[in-house]
N, C-alpha and C positions, 0 to 999 in steps of 0.2 A: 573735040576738045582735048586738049593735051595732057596726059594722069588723069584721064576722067576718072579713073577706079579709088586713085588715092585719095581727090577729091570727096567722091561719093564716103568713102572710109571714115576719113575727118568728121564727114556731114552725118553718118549712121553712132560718130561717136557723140556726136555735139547731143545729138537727140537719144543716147542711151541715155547722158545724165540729166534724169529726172522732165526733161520735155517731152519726150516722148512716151510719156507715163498720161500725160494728156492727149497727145495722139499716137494711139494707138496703130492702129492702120496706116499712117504716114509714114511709121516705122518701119511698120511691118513691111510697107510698099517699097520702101528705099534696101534693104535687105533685098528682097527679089531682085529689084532693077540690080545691084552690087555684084548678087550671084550671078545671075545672068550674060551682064555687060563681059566679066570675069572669063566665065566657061569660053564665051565668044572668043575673047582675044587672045585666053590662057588653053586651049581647048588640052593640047596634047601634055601641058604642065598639071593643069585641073584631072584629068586621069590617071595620069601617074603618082598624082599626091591622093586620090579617092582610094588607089591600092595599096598605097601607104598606110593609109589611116583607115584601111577596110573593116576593121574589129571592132576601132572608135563610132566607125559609121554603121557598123551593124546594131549598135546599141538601143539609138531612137529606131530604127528601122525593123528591127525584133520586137521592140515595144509595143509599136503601133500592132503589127499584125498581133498579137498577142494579144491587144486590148480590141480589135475587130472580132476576133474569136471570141473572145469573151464576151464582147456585150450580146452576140449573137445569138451562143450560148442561153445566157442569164435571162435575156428578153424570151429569146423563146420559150426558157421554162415555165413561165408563169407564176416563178416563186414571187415574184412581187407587183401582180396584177393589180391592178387597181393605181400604183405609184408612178408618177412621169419620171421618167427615164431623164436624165442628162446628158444631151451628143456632145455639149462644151467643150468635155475631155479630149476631146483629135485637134480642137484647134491649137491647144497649146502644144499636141504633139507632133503636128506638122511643121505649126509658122513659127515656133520656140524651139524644139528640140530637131526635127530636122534640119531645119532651114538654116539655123542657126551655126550647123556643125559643120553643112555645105559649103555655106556664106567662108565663116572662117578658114577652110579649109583650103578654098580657092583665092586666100589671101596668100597665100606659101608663096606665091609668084612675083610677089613685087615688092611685098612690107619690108622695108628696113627700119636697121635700130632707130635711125632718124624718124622714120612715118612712125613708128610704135611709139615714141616723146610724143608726136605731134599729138598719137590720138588720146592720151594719157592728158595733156593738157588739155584737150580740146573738149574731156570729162569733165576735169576739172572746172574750167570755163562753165562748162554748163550749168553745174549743179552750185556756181558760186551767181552766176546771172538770174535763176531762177531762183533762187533763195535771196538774192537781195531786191528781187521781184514781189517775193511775196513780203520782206520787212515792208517796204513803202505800199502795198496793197493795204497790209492790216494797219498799217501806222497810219499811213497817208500825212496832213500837215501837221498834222503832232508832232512828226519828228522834230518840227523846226520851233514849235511852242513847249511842248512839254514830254521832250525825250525820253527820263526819268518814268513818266507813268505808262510812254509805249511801252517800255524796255520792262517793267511790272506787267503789265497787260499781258505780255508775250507771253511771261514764264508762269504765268496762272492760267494762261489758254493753253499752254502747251503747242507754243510757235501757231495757234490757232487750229490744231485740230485734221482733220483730213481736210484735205484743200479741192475748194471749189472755182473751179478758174476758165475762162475759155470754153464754158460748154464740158470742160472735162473735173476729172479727180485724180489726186495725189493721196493715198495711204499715206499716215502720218509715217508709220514705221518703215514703211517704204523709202519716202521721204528721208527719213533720220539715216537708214541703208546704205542711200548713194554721197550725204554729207559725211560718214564717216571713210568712206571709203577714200573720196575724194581729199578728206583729211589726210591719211594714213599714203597716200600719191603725194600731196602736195610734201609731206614731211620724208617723204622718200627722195624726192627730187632735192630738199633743201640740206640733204648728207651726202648727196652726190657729185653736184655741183661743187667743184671749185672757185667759181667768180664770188666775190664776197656778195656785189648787186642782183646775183641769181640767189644764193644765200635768204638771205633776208627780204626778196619777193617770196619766196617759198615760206621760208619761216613764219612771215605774217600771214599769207595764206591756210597754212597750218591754221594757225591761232583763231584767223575768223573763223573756220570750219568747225574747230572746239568750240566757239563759242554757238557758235547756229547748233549745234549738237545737240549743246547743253539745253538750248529753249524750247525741246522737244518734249525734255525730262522723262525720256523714254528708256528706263531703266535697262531691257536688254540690247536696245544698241551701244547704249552708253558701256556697260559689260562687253559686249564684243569688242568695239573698237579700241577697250583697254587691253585685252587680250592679245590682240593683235599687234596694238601697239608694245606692249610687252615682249611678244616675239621677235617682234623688227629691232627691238632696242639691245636686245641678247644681242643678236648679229653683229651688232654696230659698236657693242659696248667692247667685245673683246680686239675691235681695231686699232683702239684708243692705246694712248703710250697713262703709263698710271699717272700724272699729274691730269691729263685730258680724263679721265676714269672720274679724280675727286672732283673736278670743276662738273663735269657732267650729273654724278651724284646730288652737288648742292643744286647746280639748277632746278632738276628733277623735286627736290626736297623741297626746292623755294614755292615755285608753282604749286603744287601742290599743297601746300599749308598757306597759301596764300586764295587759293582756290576756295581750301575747307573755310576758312575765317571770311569769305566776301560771297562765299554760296547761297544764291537766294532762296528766300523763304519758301518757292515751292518744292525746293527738293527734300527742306525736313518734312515739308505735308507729307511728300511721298514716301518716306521715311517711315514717318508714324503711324501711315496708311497702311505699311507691307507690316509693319510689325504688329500692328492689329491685326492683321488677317491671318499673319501665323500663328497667332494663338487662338482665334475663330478656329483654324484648321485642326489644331489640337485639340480643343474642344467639342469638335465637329459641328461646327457651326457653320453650314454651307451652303444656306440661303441667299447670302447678297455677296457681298465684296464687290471689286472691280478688276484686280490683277492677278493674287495666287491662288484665292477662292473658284475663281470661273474657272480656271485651267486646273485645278483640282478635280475640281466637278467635272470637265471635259475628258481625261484623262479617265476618270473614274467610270463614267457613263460608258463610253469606248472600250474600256479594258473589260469590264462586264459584258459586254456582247462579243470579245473573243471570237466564240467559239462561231459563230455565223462571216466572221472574217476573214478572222487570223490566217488562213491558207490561200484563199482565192481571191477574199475582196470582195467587193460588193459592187464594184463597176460604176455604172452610169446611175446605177440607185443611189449612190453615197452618200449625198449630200439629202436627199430625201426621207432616209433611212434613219439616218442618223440626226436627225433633225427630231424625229417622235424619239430619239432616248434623250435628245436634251429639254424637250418638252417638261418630258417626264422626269427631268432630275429635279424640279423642287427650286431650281436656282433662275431669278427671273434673268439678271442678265445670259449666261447658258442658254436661255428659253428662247432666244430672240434671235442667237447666232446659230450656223450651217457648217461653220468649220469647227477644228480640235483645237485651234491655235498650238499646233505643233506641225511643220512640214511632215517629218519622216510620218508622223505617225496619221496624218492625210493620204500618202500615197502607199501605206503600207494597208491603210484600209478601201484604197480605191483599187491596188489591185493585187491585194496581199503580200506574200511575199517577193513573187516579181517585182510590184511595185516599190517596192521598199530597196528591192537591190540595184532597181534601174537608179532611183533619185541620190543613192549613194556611191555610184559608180561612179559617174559626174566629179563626184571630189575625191575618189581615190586613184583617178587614174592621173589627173597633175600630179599627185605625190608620188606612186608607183613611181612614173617618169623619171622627176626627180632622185628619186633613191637609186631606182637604175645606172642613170648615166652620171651619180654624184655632184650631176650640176644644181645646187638646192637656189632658188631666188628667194630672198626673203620679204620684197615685197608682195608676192603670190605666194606664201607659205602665209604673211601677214593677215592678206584680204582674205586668202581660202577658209582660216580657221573663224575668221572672226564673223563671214556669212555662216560658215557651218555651224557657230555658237547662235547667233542670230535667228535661227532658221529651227530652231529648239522650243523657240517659246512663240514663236509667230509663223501662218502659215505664205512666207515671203517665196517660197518656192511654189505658191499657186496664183496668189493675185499679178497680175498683168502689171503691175507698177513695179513689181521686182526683180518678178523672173527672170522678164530678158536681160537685165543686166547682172545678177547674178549668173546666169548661162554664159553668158559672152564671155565676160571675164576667167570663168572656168576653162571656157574653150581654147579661148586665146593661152592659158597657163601652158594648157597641157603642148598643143599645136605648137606656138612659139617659146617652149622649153630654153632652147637658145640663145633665142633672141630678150628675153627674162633674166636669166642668167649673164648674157654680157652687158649689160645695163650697170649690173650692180658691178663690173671689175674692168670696166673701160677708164679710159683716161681722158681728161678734155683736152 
C-alpha cells in the first residue's frame, strides 16, 4: 500500500484523541506495527536519527534499567514482606515511554509540515467525534424534545462523569486533557490560516471545544487551558498592528463577560464548594470535602512519610504502601484512593528522586531545544505548560487515558522542533 506509514501516522493520531483511551492495546498495537513497518523501509534513516537523539533515547532506556534494579533490589530485601508488589510499572515504561520515543523518532524520515496539519487535525477530529458521541449517548432523544434539560443535566453530571463506553473508560480529566488541547490546535489553526472559510471552521471549532470543556467543570483543566491559552495569545497579540490590539482586546472582554453573566449554575456550586473547603482547610477540618480537602490530605499523608521515600522511592510497593497512610489519614474520600492526585509527586515517590527527574525531563527537554536553537513554537510552548499545570493536581502522567497522549505530543515537540516552528511563520 502506497504511504502506508503516513497512513498508519494519521490512524495512531486519530486514536490518540481520546479513542484510544478505550482501547488501549489497539493503540498500543498500531505504534508497534508504525515503528516497525518504519525501521523496515527507513532502516539506515531510523539509525542515523536513534544517534541523533541518543541522549533523548537514553532517557526511558536508563529508567527502565534503573527501575529493574530497583525493584530487585527492594523485593529482595524483604523490607516490605507480606505486601504485593506492583510489576504495572514496566508496562508504561516500555509501551509508553520507550516505544513511544522510537515510534517518533522513526517518523524523521517522512513527516512533512503538510502530514504534521494532517495529524494535528486528524486529533482534532477525534476528540470532537468522540465528544459528540458521548453528547447524544447521555442525551439521546432528548436532544430533540427537551435540549434545555440535556444541556442542565450535563453541567450537574459533569459531562457525565468518567465514561463508561465500549467495554472500556475515559477519566473525566483525562477526557477534559485531550478537549482542551484540541481546543488550543483548533484556535491555533484559526490564527494561522489566511482563507476567511478556514477561519471560521477553526474558530467555531474553537468555541465548541470551550464549550465541551466547560461541561466537564473540571476546575484544573479549565486553569490549564486558560494558561495556555494566555501564552499563545502573548505571541499573537504582539503581531497585531494597534487598531487589531483594541478590536482583539474588546473581543476578549466581550466573551468573557458574557461567559461570566450566562455561566451555569454548576460552576458557582463549585465555587462555593472550593470556598468552603478552604476555610475547612484553615480550620483544619479535613475529614470530608471533595477537591482541595483530599489533596490536602494527600499531600499531607505523603509529605509525612518523606523520609521512607524521598531518596529511593518505594518502587513496585507504592501504591500499596501508601494506600495504609491514606487509610490512616482520617479522610474517607483519601481512604478509598491509591494515588497523590499530583503526577510529579507519584513518580517522585515511585522512584524517588530519579523518578522525579525522569518525569520532568520529558518537558524540559522541548524547551531546552527551543531556547537553544531560538526557534520558540507557541503552540507547543501553549500545550507543554498547560499539561505541565494540569499534571499538578491530577495524576494524568500515570492513568493510561492520558499518558500517551501527553507523551506523544511532548515527543513530537521536542523531535519536530522545526517542523513546530515553521508552522507558526509559513505563508499559505
Amino acid at each position: 500500500m502506497k504511504n502506508l506509514e503516513s497512513k498508519l501516522f494519521l490512524l495512531i493520531a486519530f486514536f490518540i484523541g481520546t479513542w484510544g483511551a478505550l482501547f488501549h492495546s489497539m493503540q498500543t498495537g498500531l505504534i508497534a506495527l508504525g515503528l516497525i513497518y518504519n525501521i523496515v523501509k527507513y532502516k539506515d534513516d531510523f539509525v542515523g536519527n536513534i544517534k541523533k537523539y541518543k541522549y533523548y533515547v537514553a532517557i526511558p532506556v536508563i529508567y527502565i534499567l534503573y527501575s529493574a534494579v530497583h525493584t530487585l533490589i527492594i523485593v529482595t530485601s524483604g523490607k516490605y514482606a507480606g505486601l504485593k508488589p506492583g510489576f504495572g510499572i514496566f508496562e508504561k515504561e516500555f509501551l509508553v515511554f520507550l516505544l513511544g520515543v522510537l515510534y517518533v523518532i522513526s517518523l524523521k524520515s517522512f513527516v512533512s509540515l503538510r502530514l504534521l496539519k494532517q495529524f494535528l487535525l486528524c486529533f482534532c477530529i477525534s476528540v470532537l467525534t468522540f465528544n459528540l458521541v458521548m453528547l447524544f449517548h447521555l442525551g439521546g432523544e432528548n436532544w430533540f424534545t427537551a435540549p434545555q434539560t440535556v444541556v442542565q443535566n450535563l453541567y450537574a453530571s459533569r459531562f457525565g462523569g468518567t465514561k463508561h463506553f465500549l467495554n472500556g473508560e475515559v477519566y473525566l480529566d483525562a477526557q477534559a486533557l485531550q478537549i482542551y488541547a484540541a481546543a488550543l490546535i483548533a484556535y491555533f489553526f484559526g490564527i494561522i490560516r489566511t482563507k476567511m472559510g478556514e477561519k471560521v471552521i477553526a474558530f467555531t471549532a474553537f468555541a465548541l471545544f470551550v464549550w465541551l470543556l466547560s461541561l466537564t467543570v473540571t476546575k484544573s483543566s479549565i486553569l490549564s487551558f486558560l494558561c495556555g491559552f494566555v501564552i499563545f495569545n502573548l505571541y499573537f497579540f504582539r503581531k497585531l498592528s494597534v487598531w487589531q490590539r483594541w478590536m482583539f482586546i474588546g473581543v476578549i472582554l466581550l466573551v468573557g463577560i458574557s461567559g461570566y453573566i450566562f455561566r451555569p449554575a454548576s460552576f458557582d456550586q463549585r465555587w462555593i464548594q472550593l470556598k468552603q473547603e478552604i476555610e475547612d482547610v484553615n480550620n483544619g477540618k479535613l475529614d470530608g470535602g471533595s477537591t482541595l480537602v483530599p489533596r490536602i490530605v494527600f499531600y499531607q499523608s505523603c509529605l509525612k512519610n518523606i523520609d521512607s521515600w524521598g531518596i529511593w522511592g518505594l518502587g513496585v510497593y507504592t501504591n500499596v504502601v501508601s494506600k495504609q497512610w491514606y487509610q490512616a489519614s482520617g479522610n474517607r474520600v483519601v481512604a478509598s484512593l491509591t494515588h497523590s492526585h499530583n503526577s510529579y509527586l507519584q513518580y517522585w515517590m515511585l522512584m524517588g528522586v530519579v523518578g522525579l527527574v525522569f518525569i520532568l525531563s520529558w518537558f524540559v527537554y522541548p524547551v531546552k531545544s527551543m531556547i537553544c536553537s531560538k526557534k520558540y513554537s507557541f503552540l507547543a510552548l501553549s500545550l507543554l505548560v498547560a499539561f505541565f499545570i494540569d499534571s499538578n493536581f491530577e495524576v494524568l502522567l500515570i492513568v493510561n487515558d492520558a499518558l500517551p497522549v501527553v507523551m506523544f505530543f511532548l515527543m513530537m515537540f521536542y523531535v519536530f522542533r522545526d517542523q513546530f516552528y515553521a508552522l507558526e511563520h509559513e505563508s499559505d
